[in-house]
N, CA, C and O atoms as a GROMACS GRO file, in nm:
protein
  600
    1UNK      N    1   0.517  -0.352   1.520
    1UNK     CA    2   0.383  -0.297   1.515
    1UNK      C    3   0.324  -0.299   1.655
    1UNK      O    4   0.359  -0.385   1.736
    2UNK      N    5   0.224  -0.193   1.687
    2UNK     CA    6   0.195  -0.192   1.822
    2UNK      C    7   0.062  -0.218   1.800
    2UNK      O    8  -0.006  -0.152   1.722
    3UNK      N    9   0.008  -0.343   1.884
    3UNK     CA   10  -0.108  -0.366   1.922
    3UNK      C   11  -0.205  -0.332   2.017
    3UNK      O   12  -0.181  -0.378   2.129
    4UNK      N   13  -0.320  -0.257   2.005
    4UNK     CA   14  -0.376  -0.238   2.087
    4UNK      C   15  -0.520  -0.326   2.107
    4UNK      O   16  -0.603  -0.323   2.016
    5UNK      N   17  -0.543  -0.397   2.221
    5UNK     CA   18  -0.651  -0.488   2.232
    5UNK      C   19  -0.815  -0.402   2.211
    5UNK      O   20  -0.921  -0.455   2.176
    6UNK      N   21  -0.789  -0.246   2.250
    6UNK     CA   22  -0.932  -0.189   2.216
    6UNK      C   23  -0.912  -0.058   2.198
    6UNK      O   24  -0.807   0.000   2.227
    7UNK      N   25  -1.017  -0.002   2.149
    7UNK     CA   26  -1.049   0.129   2.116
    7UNK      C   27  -0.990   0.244   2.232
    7UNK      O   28  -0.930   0.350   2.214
    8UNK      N   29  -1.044   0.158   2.390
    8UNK     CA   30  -0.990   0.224   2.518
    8UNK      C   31  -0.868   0.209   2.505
    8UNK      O   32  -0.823   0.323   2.518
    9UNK      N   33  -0.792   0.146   2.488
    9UNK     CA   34  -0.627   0.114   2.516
    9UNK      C   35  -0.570   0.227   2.383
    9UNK      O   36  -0.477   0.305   2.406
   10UNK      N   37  -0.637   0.223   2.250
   10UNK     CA   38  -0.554   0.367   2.211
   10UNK      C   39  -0.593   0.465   2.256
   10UNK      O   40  -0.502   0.525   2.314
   11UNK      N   41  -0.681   0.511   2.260
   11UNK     CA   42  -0.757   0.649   2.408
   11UNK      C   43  -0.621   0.691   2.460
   11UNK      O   44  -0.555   0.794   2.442
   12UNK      N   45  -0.587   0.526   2.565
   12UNK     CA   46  -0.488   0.614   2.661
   12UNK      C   47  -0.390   0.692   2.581
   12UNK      O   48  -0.377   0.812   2.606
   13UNK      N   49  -0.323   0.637   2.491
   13UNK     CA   50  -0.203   0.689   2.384
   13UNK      C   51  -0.239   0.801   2.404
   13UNK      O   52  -0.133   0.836   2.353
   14UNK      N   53  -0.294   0.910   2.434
   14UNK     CA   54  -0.354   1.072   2.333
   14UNK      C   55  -0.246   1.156   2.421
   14UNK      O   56  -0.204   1.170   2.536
   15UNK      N   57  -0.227   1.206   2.271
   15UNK     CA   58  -0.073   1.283   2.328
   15UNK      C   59   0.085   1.213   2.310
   15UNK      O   60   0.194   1.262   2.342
   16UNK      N   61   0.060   1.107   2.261
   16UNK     CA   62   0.178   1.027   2.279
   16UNK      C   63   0.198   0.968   2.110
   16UNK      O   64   0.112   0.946   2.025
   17UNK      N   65   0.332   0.956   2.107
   17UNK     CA   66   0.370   0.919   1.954
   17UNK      C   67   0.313   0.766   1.966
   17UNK      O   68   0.318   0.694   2.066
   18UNK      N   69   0.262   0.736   1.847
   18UNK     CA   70   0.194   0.616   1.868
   18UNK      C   71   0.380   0.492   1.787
   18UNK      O   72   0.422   0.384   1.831
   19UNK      N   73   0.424   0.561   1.693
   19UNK     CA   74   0.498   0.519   1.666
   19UNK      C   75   0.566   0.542   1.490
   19UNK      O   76   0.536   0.636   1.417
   20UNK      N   77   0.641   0.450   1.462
   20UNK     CA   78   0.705   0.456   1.321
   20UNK      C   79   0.675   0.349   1.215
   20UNK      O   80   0.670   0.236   1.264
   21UNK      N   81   0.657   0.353   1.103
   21UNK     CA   82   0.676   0.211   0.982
   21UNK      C   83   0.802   0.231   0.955
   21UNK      O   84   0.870   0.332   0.972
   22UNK      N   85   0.844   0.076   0.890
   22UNK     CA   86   0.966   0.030   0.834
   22UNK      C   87   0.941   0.169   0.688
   22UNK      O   88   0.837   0.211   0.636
   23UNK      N   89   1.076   0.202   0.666
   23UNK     CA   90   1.098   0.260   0.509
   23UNK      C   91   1.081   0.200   0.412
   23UNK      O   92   1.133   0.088   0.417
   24UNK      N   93   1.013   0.231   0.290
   24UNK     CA   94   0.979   0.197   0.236
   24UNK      C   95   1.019   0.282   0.093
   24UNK      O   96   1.002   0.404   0.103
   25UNK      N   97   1.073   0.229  -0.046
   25UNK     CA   98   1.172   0.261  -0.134
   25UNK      C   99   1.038   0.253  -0.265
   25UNK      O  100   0.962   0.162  -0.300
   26UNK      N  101   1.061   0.456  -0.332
   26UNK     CA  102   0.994   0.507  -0.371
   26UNK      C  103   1.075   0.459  -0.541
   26UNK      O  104   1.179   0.506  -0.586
   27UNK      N  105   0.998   0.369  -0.595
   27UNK     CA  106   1.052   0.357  -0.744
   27UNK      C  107   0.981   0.463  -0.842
   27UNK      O  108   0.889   0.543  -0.827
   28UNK      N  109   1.073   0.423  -0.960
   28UNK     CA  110   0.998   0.483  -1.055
   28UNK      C  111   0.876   0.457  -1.121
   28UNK      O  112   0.813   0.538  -1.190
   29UNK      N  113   0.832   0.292  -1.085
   29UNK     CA  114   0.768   0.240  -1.128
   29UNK      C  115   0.615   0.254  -1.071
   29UNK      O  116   0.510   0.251  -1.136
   30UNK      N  117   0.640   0.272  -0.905
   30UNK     CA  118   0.510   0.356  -0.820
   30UNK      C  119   0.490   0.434  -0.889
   30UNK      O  120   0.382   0.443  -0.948
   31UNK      N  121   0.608   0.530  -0.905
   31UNK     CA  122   0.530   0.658  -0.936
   31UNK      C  123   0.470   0.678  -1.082
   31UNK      O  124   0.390   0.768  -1.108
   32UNK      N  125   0.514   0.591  -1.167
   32UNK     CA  126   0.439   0.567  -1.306
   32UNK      C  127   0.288   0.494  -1.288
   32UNK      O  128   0.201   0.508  -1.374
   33UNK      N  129   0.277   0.448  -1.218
   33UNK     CA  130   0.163   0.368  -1.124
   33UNK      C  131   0.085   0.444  -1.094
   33UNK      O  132  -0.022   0.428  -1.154
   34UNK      N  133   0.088   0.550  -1.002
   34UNK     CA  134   0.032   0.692  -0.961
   34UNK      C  135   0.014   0.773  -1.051
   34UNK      O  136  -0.100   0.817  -1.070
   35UNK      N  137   0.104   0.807  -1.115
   35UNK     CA  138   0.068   0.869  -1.279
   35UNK      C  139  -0.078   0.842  -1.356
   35UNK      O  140  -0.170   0.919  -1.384
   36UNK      N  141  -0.057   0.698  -1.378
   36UNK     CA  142  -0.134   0.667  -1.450
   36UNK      C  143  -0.328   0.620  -1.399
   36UNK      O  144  -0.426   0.638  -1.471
   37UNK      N  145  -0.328   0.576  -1.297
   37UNK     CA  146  -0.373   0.584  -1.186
   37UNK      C  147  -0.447   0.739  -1.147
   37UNK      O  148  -0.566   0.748  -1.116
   38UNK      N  149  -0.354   0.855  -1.155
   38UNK     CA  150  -0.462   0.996  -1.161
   38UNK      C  151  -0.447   1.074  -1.268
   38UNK      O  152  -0.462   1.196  -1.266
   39UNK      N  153  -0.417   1.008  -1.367
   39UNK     CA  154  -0.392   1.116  -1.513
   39UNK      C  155  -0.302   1.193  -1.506
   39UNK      O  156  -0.281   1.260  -1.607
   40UNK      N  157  -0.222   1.213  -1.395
   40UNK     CA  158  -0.121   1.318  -1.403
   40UNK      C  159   0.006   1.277  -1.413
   40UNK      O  160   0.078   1.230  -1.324
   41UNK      N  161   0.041   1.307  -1.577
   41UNK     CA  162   0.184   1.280  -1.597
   41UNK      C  163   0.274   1.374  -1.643
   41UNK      O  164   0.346   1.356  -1.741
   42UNK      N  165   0.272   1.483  -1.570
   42UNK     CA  166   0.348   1.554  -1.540
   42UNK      C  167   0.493   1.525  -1.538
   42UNK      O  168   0.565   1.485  -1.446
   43UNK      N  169   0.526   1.564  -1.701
   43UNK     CA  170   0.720   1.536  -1.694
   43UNK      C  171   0.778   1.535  -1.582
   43UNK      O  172   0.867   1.450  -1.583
   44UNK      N  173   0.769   1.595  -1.473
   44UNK     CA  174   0.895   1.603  -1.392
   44UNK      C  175   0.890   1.436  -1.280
   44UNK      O  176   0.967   1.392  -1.194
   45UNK      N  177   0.777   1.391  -1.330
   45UNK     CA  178   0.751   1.299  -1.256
   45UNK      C  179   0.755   1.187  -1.332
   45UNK      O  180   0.798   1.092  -1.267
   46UNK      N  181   0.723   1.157  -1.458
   46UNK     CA  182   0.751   1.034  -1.529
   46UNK      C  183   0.847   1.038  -1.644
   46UNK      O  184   0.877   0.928  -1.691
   47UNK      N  185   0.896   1.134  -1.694
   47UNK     CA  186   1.053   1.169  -1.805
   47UNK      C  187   1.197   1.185  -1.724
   47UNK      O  188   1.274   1.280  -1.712
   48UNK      N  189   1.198   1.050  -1.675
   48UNK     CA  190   1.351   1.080  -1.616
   48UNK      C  191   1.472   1.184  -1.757
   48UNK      O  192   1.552   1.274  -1.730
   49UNK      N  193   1.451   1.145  -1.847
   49UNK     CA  194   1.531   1.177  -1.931
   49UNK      C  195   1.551   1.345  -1.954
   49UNK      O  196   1.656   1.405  -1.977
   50UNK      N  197   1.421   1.397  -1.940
   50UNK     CA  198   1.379   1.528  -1.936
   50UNK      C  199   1.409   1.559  -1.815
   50UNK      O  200   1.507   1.633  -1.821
   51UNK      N  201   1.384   1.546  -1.732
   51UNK     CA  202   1.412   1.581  -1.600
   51UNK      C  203   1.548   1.578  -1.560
   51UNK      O  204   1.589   1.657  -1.475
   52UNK      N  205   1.625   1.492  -1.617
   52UNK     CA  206   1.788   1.532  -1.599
   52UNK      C  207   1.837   1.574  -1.712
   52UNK      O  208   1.957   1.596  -1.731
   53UNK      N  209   1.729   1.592  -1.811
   53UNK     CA  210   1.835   1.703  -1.908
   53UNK      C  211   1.794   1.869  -1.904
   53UNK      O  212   1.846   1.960  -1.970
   54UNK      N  213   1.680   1.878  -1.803
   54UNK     CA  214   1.638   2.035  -1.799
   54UNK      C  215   1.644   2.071  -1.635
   54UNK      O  216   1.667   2.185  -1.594
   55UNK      N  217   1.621   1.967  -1.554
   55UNK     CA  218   1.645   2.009  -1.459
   55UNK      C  219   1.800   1.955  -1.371
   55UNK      O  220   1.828   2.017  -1.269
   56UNK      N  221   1.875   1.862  -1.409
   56UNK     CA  222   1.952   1.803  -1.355
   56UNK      C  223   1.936   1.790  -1.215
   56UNK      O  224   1.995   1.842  -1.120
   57UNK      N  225   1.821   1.690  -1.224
   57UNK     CA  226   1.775   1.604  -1.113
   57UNK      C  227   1.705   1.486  -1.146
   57UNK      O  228   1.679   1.466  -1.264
   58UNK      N  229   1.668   1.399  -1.055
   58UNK     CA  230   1.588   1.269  -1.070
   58UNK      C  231   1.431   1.303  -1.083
   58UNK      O  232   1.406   1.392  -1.001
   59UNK      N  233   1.349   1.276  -1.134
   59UNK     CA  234   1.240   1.269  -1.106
   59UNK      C  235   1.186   1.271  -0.935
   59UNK      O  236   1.250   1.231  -0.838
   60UNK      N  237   1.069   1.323  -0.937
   60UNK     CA  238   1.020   1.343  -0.815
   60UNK      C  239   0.867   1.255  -0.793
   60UNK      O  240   0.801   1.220  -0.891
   61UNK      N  241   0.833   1.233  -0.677
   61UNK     CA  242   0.716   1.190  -0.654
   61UNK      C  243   0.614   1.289  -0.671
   61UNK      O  244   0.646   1.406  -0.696
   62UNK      N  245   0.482   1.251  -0.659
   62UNK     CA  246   0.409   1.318  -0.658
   62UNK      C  247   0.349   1.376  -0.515
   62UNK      O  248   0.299   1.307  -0.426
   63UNK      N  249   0.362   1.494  -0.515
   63UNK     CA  250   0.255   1.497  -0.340
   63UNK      C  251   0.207   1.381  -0.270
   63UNK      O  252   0.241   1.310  -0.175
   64UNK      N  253   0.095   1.391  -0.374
   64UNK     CA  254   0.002   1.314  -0.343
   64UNK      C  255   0.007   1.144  -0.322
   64UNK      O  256  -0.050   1.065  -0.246
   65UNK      N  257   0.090   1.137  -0.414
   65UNK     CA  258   0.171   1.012  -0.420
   65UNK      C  259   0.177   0.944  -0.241
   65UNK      O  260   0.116   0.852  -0.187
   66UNK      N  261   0.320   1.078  -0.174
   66UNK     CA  262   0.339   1.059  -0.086
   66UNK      C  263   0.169   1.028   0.051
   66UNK      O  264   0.134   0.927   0.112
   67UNK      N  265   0.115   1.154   0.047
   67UNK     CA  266   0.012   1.171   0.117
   67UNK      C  267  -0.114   1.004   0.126
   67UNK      O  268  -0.188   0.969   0.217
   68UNK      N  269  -0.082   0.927  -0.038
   68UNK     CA  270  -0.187   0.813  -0.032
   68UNK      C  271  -0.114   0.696   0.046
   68UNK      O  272  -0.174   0.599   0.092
   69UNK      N  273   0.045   0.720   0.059
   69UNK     CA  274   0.119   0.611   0.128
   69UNK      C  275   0.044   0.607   0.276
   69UNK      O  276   0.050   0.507   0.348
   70UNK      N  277  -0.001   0.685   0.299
   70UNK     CA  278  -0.088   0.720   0.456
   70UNK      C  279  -0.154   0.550   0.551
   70UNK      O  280  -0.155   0.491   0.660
   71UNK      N  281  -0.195   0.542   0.422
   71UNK     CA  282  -0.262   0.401   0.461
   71UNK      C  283  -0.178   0.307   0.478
   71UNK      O  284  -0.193   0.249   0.586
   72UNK      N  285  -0.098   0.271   0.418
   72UNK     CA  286   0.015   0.158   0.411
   72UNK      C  287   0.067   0.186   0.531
   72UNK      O  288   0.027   0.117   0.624
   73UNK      N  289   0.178   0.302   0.560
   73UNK     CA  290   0.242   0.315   0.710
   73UNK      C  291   0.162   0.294   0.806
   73UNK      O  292   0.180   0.235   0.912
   74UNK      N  293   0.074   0.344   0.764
   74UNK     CA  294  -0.036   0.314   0.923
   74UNK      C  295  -0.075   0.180   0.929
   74UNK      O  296  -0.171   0.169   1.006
   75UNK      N  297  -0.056   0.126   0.904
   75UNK     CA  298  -0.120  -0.016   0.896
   75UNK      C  299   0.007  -0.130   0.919
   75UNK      O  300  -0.001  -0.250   0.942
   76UNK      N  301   0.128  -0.044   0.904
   76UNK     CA  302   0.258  -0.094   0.995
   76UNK      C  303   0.295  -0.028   1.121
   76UNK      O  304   0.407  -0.044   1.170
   77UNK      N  305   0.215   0.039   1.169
   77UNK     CA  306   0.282   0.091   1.305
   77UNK      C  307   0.155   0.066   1.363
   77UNK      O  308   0.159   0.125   1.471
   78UNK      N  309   0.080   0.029   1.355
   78UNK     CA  310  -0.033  -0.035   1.471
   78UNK      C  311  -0.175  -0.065   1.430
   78UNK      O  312  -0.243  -0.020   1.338
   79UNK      N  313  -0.198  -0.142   1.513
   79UNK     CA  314  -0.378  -0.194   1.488
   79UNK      C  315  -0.415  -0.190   1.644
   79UNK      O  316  -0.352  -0.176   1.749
   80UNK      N  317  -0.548  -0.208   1.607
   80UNK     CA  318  -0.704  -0.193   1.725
   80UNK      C  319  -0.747  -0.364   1.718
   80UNK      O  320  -0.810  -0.407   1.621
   81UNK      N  321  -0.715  -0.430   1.802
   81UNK     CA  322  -0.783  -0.551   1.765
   81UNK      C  323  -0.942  -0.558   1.750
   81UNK      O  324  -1.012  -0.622   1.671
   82UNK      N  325  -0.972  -0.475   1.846
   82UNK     CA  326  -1.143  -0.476   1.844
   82UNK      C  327  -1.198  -0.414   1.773
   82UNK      O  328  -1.317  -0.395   1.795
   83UNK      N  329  -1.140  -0.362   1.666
   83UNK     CA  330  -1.222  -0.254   1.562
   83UNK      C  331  -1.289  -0.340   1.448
   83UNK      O  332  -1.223  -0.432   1.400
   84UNK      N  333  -1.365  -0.325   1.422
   84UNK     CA  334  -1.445  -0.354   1.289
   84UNK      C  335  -1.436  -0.306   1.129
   84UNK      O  336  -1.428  -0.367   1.022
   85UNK      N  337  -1.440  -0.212   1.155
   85UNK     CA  338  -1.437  -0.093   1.069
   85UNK      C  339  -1.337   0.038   1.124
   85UNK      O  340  -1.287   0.048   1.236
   86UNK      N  341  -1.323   0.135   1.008
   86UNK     CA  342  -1.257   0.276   1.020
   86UNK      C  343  -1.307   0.359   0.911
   86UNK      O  344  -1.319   0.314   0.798
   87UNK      N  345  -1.333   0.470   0.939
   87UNK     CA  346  -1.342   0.552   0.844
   87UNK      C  347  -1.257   0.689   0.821
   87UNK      O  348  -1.266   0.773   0.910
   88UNK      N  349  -1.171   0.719   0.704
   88UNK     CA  350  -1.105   0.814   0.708
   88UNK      C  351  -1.203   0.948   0.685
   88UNK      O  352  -1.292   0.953   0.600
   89UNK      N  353  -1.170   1.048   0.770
   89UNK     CA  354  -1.292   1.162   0.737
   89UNK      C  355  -1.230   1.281   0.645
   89UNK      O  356  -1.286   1.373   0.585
   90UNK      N  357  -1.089   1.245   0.658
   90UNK     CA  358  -1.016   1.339   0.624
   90UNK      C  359  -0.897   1.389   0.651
   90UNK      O  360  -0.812   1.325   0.713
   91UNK      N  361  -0.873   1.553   0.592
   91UNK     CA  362  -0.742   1.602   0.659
   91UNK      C  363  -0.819   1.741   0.716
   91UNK      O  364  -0.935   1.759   0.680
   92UNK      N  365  -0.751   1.844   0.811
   92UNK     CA  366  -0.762   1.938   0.873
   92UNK      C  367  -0.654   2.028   0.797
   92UNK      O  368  -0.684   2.135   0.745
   93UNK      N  369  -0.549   1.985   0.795
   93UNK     CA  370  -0.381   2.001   0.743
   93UNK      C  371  -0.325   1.933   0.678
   93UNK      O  372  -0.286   1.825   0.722
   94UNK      N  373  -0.300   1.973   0.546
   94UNK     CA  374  -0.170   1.834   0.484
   94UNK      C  375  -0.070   1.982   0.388
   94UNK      O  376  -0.083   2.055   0.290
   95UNK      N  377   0.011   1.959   0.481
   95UNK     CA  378   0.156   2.033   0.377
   95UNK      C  379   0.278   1.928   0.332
   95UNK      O  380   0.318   1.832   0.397
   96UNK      N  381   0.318   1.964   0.225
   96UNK     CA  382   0.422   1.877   0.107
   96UNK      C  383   0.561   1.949   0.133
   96UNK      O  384   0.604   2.012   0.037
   97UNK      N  385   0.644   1.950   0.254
   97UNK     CA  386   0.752   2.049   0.247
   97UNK      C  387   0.838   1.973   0.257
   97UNK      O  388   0.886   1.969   0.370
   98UNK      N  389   0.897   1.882   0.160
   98UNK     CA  390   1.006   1.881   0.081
   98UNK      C  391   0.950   1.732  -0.012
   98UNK      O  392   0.864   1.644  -0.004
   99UNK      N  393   1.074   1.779  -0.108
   99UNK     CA  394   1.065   1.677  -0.243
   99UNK      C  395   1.116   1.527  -0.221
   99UNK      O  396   1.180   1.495  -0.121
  100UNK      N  397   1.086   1.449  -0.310
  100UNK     CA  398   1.052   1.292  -0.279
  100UNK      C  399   1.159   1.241  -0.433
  100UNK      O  400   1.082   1.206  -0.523
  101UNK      N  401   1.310   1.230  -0.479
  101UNK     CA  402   1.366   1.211  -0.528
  101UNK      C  403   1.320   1.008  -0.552
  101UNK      O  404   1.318   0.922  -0.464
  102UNK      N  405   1.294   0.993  -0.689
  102UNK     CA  406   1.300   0.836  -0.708
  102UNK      C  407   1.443   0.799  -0.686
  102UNK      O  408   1.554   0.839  -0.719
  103UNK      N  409   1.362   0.652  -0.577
  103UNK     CA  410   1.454   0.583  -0.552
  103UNK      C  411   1.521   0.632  -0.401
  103UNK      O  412   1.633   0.600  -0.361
  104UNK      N  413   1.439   0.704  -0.342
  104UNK     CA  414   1.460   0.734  -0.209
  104UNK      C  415   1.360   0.638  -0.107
  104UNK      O  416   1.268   0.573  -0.157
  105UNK      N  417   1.375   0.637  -0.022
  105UNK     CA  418   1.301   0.553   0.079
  105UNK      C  419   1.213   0.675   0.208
  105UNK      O  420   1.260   0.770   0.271
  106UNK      N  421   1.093   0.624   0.207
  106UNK     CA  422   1.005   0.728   0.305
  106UNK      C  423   0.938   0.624   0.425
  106UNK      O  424   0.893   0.512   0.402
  107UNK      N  425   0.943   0.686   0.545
  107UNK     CA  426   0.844   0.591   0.611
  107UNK      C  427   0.747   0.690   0.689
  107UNK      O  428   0.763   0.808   0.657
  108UNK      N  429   0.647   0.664   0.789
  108UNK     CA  430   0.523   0.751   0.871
  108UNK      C  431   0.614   0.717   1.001
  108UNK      O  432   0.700   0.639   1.044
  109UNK      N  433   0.519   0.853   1.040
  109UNK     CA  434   0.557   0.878   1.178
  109UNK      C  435   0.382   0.915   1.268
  109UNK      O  436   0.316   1.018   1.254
  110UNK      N  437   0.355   0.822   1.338
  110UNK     CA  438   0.228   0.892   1.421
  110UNK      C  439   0.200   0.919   1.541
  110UNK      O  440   0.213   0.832   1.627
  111UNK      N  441   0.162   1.023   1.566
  111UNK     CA  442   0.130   1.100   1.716
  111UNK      C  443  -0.010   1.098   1.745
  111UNK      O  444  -0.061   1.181   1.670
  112UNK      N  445  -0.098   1.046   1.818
  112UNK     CA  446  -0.220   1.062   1.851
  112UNK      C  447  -0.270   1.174   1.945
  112UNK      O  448  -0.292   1.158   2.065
  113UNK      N  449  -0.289   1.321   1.858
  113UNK     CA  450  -0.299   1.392   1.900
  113UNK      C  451  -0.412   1.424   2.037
  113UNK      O  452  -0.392   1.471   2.148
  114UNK      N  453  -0.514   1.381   1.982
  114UNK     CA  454  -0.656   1.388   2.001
  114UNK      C  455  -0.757   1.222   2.008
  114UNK      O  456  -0.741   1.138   1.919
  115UNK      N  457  -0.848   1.200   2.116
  115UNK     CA  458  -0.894   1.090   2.118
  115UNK      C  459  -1.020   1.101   2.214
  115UNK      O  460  -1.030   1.113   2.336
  116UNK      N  461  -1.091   1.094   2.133
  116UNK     CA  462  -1.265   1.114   2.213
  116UNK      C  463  -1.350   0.956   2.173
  116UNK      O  464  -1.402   0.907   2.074
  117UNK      N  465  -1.328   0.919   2.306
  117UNK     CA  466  -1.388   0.779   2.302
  117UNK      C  467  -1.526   0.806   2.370
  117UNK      O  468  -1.550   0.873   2.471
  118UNK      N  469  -1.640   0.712   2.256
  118UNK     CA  470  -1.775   0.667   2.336
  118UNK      C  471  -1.800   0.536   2.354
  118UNK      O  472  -1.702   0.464   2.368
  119UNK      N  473  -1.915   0.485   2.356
  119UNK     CA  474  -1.934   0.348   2.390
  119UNK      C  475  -1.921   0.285   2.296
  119UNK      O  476  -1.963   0.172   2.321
  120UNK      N  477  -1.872   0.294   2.161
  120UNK     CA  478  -1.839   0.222   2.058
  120UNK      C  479  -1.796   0.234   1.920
  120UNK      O  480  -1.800   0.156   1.825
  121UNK      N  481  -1.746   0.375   1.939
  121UNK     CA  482  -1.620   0.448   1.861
  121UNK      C  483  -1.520   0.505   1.893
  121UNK      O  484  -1.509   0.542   2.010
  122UNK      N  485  -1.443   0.524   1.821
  122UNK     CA  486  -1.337   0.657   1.888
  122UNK      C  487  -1.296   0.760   1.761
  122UNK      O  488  -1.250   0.734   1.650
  123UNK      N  489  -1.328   0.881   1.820
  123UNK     CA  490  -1.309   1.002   1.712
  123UNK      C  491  -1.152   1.010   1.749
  123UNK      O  492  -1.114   1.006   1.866
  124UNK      N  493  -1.051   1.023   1.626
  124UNK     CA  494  -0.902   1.074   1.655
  124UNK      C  495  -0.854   1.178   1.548
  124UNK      O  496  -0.896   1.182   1.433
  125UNK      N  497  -0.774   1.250   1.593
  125UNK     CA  498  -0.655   1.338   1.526
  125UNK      C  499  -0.540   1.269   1.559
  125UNK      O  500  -0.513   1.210   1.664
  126UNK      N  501  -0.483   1.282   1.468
  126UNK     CA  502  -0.305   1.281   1.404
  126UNK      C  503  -0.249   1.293   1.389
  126UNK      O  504  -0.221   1.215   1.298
  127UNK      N  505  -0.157   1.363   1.414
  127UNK     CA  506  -0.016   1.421   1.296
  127UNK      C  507   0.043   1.297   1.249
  127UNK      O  508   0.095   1.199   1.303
  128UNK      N  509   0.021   1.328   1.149
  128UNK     CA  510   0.165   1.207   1.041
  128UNK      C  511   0.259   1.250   0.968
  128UNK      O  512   0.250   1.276   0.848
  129UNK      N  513   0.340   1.258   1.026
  129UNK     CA  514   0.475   1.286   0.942
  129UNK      C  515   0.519   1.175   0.848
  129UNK      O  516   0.490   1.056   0.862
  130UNK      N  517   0.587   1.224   0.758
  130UNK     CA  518   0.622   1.140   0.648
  130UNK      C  519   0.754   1.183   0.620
  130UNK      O  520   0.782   1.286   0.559
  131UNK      N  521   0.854   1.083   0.678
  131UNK     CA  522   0.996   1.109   0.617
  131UNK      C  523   1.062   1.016   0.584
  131UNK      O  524   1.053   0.896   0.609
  132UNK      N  525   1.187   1.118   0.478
  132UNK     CA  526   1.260   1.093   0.385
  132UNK      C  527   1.386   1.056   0.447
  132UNK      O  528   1.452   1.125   0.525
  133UNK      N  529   1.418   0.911   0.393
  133UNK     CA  530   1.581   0.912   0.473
  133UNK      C  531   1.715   0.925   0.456
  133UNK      O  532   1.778   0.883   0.359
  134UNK      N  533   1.761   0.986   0.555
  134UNK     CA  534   1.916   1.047   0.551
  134UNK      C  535   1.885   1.239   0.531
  134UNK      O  536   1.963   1.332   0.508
  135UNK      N  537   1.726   1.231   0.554
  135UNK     CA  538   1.677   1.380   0.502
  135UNK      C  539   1.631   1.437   0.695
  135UNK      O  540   1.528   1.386   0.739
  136UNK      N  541   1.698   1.519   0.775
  136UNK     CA  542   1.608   1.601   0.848
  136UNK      C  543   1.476   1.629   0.821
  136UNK      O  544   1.378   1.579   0.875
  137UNK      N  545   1.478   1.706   0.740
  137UNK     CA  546   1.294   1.815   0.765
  137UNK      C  547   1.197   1.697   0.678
  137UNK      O  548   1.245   1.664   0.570
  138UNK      N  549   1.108   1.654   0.705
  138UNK     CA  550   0.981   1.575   0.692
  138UNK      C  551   0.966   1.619   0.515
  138UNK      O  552   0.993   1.729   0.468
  139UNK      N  553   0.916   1.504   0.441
  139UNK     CA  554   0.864   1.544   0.329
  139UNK      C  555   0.703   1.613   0.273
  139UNK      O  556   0.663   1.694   0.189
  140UNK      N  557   0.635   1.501   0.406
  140UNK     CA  558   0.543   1.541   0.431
  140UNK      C  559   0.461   1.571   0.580
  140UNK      O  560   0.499   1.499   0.672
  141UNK      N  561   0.339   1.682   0.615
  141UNK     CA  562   0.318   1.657   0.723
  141UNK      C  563   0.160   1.640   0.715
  141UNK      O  564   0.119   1.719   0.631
  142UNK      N  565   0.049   1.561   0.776
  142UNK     CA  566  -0.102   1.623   0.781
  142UNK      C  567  -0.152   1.540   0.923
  142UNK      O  568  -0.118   1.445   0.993
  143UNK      N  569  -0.244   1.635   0.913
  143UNK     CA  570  -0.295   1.633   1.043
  143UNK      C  571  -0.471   1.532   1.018
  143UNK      O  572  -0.540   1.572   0.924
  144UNK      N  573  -0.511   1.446   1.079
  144UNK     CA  574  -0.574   1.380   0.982
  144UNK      C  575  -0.685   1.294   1.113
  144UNK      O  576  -0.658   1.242   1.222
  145UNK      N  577  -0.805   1.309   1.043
  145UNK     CA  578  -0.963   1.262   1.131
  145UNK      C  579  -0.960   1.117   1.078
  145UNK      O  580  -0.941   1.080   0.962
  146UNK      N  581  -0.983   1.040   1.190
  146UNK     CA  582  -1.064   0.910   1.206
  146UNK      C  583  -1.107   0.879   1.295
  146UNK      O  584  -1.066   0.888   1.411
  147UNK      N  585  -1.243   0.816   1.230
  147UNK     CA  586  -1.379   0.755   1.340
  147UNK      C  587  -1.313   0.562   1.345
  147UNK      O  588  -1.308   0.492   1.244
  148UNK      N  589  -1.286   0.533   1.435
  148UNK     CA  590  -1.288   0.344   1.434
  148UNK      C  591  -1.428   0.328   1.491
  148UNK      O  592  -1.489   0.420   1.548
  149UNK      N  593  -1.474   0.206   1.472
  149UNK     CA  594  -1.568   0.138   1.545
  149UNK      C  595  -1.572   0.004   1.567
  149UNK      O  596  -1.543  -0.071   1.474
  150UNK      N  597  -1.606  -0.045   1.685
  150UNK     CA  598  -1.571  -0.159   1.752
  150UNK      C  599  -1.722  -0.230   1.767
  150UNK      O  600  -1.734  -0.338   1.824
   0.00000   0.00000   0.00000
C-alpha cells in the first residue's frame, strides 16, 4: 500500500498510476450477498444450476457488484495520512466490458488522472480499472470524482 503523508504529496502523483490491490476471489456467496442486498436476482447471477443448464456457463457477477468493489481496492493501494474525511461525488464514466465468471479473482488498478489542490482539499479524477485474472481486457473501467479533506 502506498502512503502518502498529505493531500500535497498525492497532488504530485497526477498523471501517474497511483498503483494496484492484491486479487481478490469473487464467490458465489458475494454475489448472493449483492443479490440480496439490491433485489436483483437475476438467474444468471444466483441459479448456478440454470445457468449451466441454459447457458453452459458459471454464473456471473453483477456489474455493479464489480463497480461497489471500488472502495475495498482503493483502500488497498493507498491512503492520505492527513485526510479526515472523503467524499465520493461520483462517476463521469463507468463501462462493464467484460464478464466476471464466479470464482474468478479481480483486483483495481489506479491512475490519478487529475488533481486540483487548495488549502484544504483536493478535487481528483481516476481511472480505475478493474481486472480479471489470467484475463487481458479489464472487466471493468470508470473514471471517478473525489473531494478528500484534511
Amino acid at each position: 500500500m502506498k502512503v502518502y503523508p498529505t493531500l500535497a504529496d498525492l497532488a504530485a502523483d497526477q498523471g501517474r498510476e497511483i498503483g494496484v490491490s492484491d486479487w481478490l476471489e469473487i464467490t458465489q456467496e458475494r454475489i448472493n450477498r449483492f443479490a440480496d442486498a439490491t433485489d436483483d436476482h437475476q438467474w444468471i447471477h444466483v441459479d448456478p444450476e440454470r445457468t449451466r443448464a441454459e447457458l453452459d456457463m458459471e454464473p456471473i457477477a453483477h456489474g455493479y457488484l464489480t463497480l461497489s468493489l471500488i472502495p475495498h481496492f482503493t483502500s488497498r493501494i493507498f491512503t492520505v495520512r492527513s485526510v479526515k474525511r472523503l467524499i465520493n461525488l461520483g462517476a463521469n464514466r463507468v463501462r462493464f466490458t467484460g464478464v466476471v465468471p464466479v470464482n474468478t479473482r479481480l483486483r483495481g488498478r489506479v491512475t490519478l488522472t487529475k488533481a486540483v489542490l487548495s488549502s484544504r482539499s483536493l478535487r481528483t479524477v481516476s481511472e480505475f480499472v478493474v481486472e480479471r485474472e489470467g484475463v487481458a481486457k479489464p472487466v471493468a473501467i470508470a473514471e471517478l470524482l473525489t473531494i478528500f479533506y484534511e
